[in-house]
DRENPA-996036 format. One record per residue (C-alpha): residue in three letters; residue number from 0; x, y, z. Coordinates in Angstrom, 3 decimals, m for minus. Layout:
N
<r rest="ALA" nr="NUM" px="X" py="Y" pz="Z"/>
...
This chain:
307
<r rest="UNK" nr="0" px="76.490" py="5.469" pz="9.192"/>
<r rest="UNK" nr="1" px="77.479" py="8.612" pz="11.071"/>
<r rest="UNK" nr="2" px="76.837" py="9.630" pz="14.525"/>
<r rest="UNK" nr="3" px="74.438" py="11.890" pz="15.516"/>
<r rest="UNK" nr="4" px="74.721" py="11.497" pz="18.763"/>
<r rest="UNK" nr="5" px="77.952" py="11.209" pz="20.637"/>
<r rest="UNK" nr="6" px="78.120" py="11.279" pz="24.875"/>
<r rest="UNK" nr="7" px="82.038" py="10.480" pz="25.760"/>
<r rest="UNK" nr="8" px="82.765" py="9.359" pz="29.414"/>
<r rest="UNK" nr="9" px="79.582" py="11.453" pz="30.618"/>
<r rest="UNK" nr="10" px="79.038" py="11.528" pz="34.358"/>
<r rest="UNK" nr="11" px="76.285" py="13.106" pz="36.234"/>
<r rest="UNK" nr="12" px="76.521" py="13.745" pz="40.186"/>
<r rest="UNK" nr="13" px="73.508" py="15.549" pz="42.200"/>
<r rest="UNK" nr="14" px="74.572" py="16.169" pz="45.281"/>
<r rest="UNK" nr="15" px="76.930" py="13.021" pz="46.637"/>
<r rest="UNK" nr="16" px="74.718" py="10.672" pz="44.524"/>
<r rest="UNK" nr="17" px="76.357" py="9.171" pz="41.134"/>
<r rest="UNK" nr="18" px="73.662" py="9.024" pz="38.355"/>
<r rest="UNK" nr="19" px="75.709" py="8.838" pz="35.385"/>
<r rest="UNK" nr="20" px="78.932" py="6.975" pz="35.297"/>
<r rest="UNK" nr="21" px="81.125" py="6.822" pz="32.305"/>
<r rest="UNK" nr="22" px="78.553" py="6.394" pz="29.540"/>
<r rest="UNK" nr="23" px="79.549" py="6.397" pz="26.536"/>
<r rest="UNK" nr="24" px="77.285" py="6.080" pz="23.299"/>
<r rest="UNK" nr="25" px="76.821" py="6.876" pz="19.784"/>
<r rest="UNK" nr="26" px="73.473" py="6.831" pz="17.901"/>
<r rest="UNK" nr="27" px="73.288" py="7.183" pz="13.822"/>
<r rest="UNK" nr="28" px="72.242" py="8.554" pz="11.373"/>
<r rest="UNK" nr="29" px="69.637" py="6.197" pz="9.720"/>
<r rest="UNK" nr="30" px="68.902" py="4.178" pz="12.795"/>
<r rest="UNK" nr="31" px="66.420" py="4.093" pz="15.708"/>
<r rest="UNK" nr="32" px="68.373" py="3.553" pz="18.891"/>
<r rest="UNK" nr="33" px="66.636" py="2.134" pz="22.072"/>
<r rest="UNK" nr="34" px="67.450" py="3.089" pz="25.571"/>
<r rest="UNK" nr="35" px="66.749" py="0.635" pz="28.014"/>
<r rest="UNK" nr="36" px="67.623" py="0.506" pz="31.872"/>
<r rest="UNK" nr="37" px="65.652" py="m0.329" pz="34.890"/>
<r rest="UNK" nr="38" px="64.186" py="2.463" pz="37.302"/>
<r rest="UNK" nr="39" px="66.356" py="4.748" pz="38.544"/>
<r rest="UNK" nr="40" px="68.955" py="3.252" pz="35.622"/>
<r rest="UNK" nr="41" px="69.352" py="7.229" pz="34.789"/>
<r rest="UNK" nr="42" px="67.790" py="6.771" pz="31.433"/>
<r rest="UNK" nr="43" px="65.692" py="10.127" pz="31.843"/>
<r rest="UNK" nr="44" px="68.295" py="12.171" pz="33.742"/>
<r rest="UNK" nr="45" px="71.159" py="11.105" pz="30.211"/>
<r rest="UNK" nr="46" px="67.615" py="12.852" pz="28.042"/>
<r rest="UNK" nr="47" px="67.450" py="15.512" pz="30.136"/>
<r rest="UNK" nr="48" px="71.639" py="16.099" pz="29.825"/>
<r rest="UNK" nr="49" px="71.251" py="15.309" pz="26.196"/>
<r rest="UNK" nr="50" px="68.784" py="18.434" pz="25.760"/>
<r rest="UNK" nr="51" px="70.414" py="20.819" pz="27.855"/>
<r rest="UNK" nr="52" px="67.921" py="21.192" pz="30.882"/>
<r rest="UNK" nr="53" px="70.071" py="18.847" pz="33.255"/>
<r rest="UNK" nr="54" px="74.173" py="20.515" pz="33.418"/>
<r rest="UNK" nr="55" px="76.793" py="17.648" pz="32.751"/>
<r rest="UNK" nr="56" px="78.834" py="16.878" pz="35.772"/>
<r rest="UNK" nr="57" px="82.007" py="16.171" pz="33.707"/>
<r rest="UNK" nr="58" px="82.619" py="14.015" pz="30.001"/>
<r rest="UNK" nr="59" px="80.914" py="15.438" pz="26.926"/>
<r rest="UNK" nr="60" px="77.763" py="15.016" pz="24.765"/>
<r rest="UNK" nr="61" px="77.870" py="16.435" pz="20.695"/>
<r rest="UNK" nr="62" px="75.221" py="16.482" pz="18.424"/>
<r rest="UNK" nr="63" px="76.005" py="16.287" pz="14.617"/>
<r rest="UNK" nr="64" px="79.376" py="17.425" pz="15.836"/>
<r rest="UNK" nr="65" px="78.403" py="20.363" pz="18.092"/>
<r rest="UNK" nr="66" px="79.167" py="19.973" pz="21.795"/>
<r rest="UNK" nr="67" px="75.713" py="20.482" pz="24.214"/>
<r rest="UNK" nr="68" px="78.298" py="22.435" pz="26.568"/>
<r rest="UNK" nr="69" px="80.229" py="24.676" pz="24.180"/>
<r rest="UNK" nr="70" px="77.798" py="25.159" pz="21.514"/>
<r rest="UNK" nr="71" px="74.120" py="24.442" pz="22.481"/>
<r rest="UNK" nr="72" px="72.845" py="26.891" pz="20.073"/>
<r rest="UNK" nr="73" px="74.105" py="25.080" pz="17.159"/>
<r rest="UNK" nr="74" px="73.459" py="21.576" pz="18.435"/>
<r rest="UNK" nr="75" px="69.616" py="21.693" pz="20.172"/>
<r rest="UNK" nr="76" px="68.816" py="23.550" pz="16.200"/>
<r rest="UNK" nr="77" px="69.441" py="19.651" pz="15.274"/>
<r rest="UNK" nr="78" px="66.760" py="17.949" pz="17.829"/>
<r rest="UNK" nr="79" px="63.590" py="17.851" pz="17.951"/>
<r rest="UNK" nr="80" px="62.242" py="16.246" pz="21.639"/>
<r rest="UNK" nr="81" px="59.454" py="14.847" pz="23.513"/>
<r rest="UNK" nr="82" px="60.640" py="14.472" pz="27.053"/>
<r rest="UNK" nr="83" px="58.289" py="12.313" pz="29.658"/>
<r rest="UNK" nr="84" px="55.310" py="14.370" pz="28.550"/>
<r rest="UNK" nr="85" px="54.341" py="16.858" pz="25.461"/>
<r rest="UNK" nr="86" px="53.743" py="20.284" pz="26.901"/>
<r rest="UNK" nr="87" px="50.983" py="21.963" pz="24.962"/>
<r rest="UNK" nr="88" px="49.338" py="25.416" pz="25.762"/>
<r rest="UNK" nr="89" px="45.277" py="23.981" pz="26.280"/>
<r rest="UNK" nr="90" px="43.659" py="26.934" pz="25.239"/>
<r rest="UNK" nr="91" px="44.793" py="26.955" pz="22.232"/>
<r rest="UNK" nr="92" px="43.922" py="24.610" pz="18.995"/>
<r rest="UNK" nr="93" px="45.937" py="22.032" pz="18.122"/>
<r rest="UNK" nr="94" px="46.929" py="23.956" pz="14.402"/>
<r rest="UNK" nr="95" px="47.557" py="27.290" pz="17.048"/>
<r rest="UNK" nr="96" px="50.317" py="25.439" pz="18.657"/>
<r rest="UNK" nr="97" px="51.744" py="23.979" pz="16.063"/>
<r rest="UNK" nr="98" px="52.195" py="27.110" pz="14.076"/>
<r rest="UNK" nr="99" px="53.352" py="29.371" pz="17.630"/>
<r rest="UNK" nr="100" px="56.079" py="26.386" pz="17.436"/>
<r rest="UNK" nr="101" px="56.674" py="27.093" pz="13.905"/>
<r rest="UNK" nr="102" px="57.288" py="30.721" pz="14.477"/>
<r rest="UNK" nr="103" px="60.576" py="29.949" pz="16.512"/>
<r rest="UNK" nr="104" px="62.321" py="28.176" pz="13.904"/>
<r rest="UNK" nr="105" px="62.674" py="29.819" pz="9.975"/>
<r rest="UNK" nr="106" px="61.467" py="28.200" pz="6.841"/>
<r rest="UNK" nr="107" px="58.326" py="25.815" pz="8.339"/>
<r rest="UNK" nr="108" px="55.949" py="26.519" pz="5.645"/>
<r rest="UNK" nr="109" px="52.049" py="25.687" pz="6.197"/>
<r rest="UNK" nr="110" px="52.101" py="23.577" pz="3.911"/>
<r rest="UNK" nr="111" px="54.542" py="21.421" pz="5.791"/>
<r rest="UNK" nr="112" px="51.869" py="21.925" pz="8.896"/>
<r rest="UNK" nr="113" px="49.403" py="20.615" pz="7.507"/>
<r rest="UNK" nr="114" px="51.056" py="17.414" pz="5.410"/>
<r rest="UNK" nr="115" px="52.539" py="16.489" pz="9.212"/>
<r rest="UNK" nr="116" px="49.251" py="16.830" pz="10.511"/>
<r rest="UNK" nr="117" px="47.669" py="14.576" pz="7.798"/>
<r rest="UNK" nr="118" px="50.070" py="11.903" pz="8.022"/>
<r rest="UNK" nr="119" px="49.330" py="11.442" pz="11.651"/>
<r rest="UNK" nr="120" px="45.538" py="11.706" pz="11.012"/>
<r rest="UNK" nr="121" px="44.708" py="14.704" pz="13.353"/>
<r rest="UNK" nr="122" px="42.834" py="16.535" pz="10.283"/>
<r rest="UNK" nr="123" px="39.505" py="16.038" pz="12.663"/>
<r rest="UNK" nr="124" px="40.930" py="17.328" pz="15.486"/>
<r rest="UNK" nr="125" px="43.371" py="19.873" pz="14.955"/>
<r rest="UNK" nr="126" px="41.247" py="23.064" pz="15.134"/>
<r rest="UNK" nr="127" px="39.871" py="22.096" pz="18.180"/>
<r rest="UNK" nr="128" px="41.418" py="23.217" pz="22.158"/>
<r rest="UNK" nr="129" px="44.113" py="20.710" pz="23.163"/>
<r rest="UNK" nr="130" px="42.775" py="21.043" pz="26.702"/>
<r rest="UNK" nr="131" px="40.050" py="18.741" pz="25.474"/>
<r rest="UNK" nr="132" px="42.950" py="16.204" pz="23.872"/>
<r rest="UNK" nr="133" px="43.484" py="12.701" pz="25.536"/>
<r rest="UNK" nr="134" px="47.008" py="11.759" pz="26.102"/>
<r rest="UNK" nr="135" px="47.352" py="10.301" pz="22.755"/>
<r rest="UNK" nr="136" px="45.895" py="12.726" pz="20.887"/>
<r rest="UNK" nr="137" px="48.791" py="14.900" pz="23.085"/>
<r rest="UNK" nr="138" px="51.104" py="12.670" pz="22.295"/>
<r rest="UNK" nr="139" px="50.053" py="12.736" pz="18.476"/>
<r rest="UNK" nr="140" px="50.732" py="16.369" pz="18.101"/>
<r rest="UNK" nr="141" px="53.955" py="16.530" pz="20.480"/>
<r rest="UNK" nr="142" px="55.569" py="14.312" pz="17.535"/>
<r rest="UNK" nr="143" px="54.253" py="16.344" pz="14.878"/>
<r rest="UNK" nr="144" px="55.634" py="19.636" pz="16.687"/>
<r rest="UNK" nr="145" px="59.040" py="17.899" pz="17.002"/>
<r rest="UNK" nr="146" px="59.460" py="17.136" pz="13.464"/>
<r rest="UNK" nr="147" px="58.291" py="20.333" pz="12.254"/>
<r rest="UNK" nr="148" px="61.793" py="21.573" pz="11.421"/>
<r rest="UNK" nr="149" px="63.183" py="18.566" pz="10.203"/>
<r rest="UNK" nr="150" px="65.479" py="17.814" pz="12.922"/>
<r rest="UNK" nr="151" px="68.411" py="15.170" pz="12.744"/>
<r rest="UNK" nr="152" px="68.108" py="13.617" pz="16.074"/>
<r rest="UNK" nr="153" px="64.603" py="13.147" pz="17.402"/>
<r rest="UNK" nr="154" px="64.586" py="12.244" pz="20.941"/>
<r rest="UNK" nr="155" px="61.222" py="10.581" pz="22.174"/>
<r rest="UNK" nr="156" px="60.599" py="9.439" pz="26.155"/>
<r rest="UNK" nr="157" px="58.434" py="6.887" pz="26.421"/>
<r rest="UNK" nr="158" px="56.474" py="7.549" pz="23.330"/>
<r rest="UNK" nr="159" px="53.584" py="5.226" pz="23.302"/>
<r rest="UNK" nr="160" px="52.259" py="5.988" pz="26.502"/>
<r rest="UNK" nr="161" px="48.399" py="7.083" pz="26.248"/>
<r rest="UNK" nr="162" px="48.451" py="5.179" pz="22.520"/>
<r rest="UNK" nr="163" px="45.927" py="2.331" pz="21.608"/>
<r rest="UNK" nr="164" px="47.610" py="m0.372" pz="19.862"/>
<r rest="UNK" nr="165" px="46.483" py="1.287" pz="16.330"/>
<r rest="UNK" nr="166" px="48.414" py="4.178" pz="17.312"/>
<r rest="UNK" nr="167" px="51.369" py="2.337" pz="18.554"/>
<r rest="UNK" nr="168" px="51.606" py="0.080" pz="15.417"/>
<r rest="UNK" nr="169" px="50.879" py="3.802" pz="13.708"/>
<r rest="UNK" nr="170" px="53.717" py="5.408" pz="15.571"/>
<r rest="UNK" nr="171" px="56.182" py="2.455" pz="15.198"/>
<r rest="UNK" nr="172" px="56.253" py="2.895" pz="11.577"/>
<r rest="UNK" nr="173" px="56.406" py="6.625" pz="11.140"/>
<r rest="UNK" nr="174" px="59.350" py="6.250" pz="14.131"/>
<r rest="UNK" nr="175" px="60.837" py="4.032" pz="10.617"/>
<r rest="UNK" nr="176" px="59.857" py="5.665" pz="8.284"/>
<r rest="UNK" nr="177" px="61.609" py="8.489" pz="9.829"/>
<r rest="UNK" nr="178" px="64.873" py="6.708" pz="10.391"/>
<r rest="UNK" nr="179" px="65.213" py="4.431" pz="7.613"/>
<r rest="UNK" nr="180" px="64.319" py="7.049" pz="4.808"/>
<r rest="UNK" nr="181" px="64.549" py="10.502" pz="5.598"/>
<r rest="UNK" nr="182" px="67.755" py="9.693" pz="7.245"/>
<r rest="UNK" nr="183" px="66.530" py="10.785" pz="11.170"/>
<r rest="UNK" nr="184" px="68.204" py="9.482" pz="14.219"/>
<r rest="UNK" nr="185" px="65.295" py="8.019" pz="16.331"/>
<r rest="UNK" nr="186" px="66.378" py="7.644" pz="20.032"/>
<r rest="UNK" nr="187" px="63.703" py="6.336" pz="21.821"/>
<r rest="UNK" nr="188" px="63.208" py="5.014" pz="25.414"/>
<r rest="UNK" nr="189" px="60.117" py="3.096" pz="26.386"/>
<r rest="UNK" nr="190" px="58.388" py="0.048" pz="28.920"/>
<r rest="UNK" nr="191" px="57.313" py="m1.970" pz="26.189"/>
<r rest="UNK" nr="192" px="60.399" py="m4.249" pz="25.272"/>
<r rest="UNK" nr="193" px="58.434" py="m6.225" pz="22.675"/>
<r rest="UNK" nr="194" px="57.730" py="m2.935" pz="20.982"/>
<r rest="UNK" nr="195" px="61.657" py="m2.135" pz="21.396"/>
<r rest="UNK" nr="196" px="62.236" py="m5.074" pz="19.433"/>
<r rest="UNK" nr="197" px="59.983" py="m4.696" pz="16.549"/>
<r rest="UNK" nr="198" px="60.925" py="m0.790" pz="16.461"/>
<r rest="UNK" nr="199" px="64.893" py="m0.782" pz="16.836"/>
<r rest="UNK" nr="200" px="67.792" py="m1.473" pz="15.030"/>
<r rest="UNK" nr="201" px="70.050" py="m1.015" pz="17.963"/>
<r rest="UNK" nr="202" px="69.656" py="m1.332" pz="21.940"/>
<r rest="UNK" nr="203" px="71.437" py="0.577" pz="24.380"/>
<r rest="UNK" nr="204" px="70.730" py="m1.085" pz="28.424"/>
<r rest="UNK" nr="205" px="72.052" py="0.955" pz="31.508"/>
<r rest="UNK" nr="206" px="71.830" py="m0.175" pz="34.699"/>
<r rest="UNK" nr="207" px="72.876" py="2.192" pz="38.387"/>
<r rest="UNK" nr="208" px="73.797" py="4.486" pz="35.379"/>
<r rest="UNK" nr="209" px="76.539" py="2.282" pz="33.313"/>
<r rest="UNK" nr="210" px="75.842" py="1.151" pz="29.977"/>
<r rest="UNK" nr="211" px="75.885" py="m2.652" pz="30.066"/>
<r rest="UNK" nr="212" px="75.576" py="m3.530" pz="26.744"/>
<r rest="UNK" nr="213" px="74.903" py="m2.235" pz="23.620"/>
<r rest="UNK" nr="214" px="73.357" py="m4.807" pz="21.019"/>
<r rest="UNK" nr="215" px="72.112" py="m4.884" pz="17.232"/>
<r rest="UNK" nr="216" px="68.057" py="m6.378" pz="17.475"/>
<r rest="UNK" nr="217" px="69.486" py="m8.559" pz="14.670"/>
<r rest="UNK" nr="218" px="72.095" py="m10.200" pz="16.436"/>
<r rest="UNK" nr="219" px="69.205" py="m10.568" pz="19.512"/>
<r rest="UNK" nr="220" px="66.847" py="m12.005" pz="17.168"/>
<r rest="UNK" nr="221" px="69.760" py="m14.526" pz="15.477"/>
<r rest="UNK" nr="222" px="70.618" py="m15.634" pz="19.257"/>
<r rest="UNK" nr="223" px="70.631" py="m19.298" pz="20.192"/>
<r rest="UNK" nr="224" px="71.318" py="m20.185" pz="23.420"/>
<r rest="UNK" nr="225" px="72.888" py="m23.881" pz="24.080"/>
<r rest="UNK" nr="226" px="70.819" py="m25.867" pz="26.211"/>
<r rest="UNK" nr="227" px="67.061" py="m23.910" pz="25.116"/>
<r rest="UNK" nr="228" px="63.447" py="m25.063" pz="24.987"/>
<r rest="UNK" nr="229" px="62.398" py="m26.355" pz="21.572"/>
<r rest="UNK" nr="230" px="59.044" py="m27.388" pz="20.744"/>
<r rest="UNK" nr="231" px="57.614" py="m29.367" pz="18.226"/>
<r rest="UNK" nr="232" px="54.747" py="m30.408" pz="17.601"/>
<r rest="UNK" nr="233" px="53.829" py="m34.321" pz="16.251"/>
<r rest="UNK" nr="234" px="51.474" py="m36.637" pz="15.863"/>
<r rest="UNK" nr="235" px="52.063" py="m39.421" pz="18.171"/>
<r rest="UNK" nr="236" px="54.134" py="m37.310" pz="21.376"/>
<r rest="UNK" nr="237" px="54.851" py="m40.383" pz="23.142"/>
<r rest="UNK" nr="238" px="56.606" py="m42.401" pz="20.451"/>
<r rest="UNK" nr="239" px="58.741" py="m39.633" pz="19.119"/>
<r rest="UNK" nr="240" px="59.648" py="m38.643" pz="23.032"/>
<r rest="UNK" nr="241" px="60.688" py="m42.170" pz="23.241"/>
<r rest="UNK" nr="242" px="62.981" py="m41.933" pz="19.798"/>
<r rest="UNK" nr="243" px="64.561" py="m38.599" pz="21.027"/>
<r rest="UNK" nr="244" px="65.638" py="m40.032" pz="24.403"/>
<r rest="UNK" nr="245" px="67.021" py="m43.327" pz="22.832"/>
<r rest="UNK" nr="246" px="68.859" py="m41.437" pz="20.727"/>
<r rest="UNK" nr="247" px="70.824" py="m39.569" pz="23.909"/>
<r rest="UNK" nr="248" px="68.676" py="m36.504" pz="23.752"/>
<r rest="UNK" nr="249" px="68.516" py="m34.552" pz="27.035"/>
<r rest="UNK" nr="250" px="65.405" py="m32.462" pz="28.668"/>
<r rest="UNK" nr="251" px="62.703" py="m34.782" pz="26.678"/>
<r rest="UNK" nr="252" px="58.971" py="m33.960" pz="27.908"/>
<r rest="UNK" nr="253" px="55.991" py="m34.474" pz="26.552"/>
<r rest="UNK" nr="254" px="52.190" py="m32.777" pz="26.127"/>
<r rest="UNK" nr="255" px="49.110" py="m32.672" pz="24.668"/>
<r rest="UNK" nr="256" px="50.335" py="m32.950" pz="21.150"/>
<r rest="UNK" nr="257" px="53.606" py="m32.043" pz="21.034"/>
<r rest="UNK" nr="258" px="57.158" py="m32.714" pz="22.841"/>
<r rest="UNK" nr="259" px="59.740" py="m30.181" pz="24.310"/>
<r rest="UNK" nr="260" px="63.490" py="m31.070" pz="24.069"/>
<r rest="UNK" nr="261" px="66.348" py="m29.486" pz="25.277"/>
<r rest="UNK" nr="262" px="68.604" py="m28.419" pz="22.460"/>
<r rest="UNK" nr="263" px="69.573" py="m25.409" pz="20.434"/>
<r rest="UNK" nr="264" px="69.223" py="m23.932" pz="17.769"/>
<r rest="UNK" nr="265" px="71.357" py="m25.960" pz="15.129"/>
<r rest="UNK" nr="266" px="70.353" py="m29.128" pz="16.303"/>
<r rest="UNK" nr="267" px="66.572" py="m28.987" pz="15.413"/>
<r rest="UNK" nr="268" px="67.031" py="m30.027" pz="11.359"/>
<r rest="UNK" nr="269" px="69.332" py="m33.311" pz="13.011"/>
<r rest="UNK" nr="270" px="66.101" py="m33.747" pz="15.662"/>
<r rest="UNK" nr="271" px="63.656" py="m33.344" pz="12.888"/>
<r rest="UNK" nr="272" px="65.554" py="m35.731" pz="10.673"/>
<r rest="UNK" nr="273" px="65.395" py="m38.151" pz="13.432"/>
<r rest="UNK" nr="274" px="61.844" py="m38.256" pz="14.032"/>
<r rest="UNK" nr="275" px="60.398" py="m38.012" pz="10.056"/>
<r rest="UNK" nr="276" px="62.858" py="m41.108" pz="9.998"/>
<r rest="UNK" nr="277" px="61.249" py="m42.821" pz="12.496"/>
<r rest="UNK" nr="278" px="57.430" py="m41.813" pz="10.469"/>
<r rest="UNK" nr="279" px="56.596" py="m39.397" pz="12.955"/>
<r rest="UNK" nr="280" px="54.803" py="m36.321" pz="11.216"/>
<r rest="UNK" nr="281" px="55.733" py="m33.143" pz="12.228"/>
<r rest="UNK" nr="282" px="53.991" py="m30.019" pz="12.458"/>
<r rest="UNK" nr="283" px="55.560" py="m27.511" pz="13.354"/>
<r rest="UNK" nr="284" px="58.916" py="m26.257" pz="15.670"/>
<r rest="UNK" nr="285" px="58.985" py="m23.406" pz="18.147"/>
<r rest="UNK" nr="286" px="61.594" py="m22.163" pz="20.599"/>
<r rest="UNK" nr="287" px="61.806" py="m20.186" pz="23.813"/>
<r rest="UNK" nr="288" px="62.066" py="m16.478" pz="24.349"/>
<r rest="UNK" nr="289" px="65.648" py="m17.121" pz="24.757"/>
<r rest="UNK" nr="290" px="65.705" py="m14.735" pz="21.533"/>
<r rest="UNK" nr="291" px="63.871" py="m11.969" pz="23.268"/>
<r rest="UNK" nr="292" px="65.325" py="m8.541" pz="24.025"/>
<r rest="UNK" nr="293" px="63.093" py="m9.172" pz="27.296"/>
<r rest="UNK" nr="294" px="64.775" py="m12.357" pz="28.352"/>
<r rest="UNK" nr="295" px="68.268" py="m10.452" pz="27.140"/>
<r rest="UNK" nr="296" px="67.538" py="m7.520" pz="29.457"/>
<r rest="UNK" nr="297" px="66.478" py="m9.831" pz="31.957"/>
<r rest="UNK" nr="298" px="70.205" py="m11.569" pz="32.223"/>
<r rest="UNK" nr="299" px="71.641" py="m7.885" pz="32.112"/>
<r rest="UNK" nr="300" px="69.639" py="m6.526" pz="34.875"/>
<r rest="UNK" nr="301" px="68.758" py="m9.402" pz="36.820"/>
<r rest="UNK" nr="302" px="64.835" py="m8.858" pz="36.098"/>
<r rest="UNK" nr="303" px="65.130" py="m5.345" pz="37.550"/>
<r rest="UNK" nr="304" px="61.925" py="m3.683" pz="36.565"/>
<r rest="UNK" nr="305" px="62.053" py="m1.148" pz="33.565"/>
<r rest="UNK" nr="306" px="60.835" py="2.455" pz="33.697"/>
């Protein structure tokens, strides 16, 4: 995959305060890229720099090649963005909007109007005043206005804010869709770290404005942690409790139909093996969250709470 997205040793001071320190990223083509930090992490302040309306203190940020700095023209032509919250004109329709948008940019036929408004369902309500628009409905259109010209980076700050859970499960797989076959880079930041990991292929987490790690969401979801949670669920809990901790296992408890042990992840065949052995009938097997993203950007940030 190539990179979209490039910032290189990009710093941001206001004033005496340090935002930005060092970061250094690169988002693809083909991907959706999460952006995670706690608040204040300076996750809003790198969109901002990204898109030109904050001025980078010193390192560098391109775009499909072009440097933000040198040669915005050329490199904002590539992005489409919804920043904290889509800014709509509320006297107008929803259709009168899109198409005042369309009139910046050359070659947005109606026809590609009106197939972006269909795909996100807003036939009912486009020809009506935004002014009478929830947030979602706001939200809805501020996507569909971003992707008008077929950008190759689309930049989205906290996107499911104002959305139901149809239109978050809606919104996730366009955000796909958009990636994985038209070839968009989809760098998103959002609250919702279960949603992160169901939408993303890669995570970026900052925290006092440093990147701290940058992971795949398969390599989160392959994690096992030594010394983890595992549940399983038998028949008779107090006999196979007693087989487990005979046989030397550690961090045996037991509940209303099922027993926790201590162990990870490529021990549970050797524990299951054990108990069918021993005629105990197993039902099931179930881990911890030690998989999560959450309980991964919990270790990073030390539970800080996320914008």
């Amino acid at each position: 995959m190539s990179a979209v997205l490039k910032t290189s040793s990009l710093c941001k001071k206001i004033g005496r305060r340090q935002i930005i320190q060092d970061l250094s990223i690169e988002a693809n083509a083909g991907e959706v890229f999460g952006f995670l930090g706690p608040n204040g992490a300076g996750k809003t302040t790198t969109i901002k720099m990204i898109v030109g309306l904050y001025k980078i203190t010193s390192g560098s940020i391109e775009i499909c090649g072009h440097s933000v700095s040198g040669d915005f023209e050329k490199a904002i032509a590539n992005v489409g963005a919804i920043i904290e919250e889509p800014r709509m004109y509320g006297y107008m329709t929803g259709m009168e909007n899109l198409k005042y948008y369309a009139g910046m940019y050359k070659g947005i036929s109606q026809k590609r109007i009106s197939d972006m408004v269909e795909q996100f369902g807003m036939q009912e309500r486009i020809d009506t005043k935004v002014k009478t628009y929830s947030l979602g409905m706001r939200q809805r259109l501020g996507l569909i206005q971003a992707m008008l010209h077929e950008p190759k980076l689309l930049i989205l700050d906290e996107p499911t804010n104002g959305l139901d859970p149809k239109g978050i499960h809606e919104l996730r797989e366009f955000l796909k869709y958009a990636a994985h076959q038209l070839g968009v880079c989809v760098f998103v930041s959002s609250h919702l770290l279960s949603e992160m990991q169901m939408l993303c292929d890669r995570v970026g987490i900052i925290d006092q404005g440093r990147l701290i790690k940058v992971m795949g969401i398969s390599e989160i979801n392959g994690l096992a942690v030594n010394g983890s949670e595992v549940i399983i669920n038998v028949d008779r809990p107090d006999t196979a409790a007693q087989i487990l901790s005979e046989g030397g296992w550690q961090g045996v408890g037991i509940g209303a139909g099922f027993i926790s042990v201590s162990a990870d992840r490529e021990q549970v065949p050797q524990i299951i093996s054990m108990l069918t052995g021993s005629g105990i009938l197993v039902y099931g097997v179930s881990q911890d969250n030690s998989n999560s993203l959450e309980s991964l950007y919990m270790q990073l940030t030390g539970g800080s709470k996320i914008e």
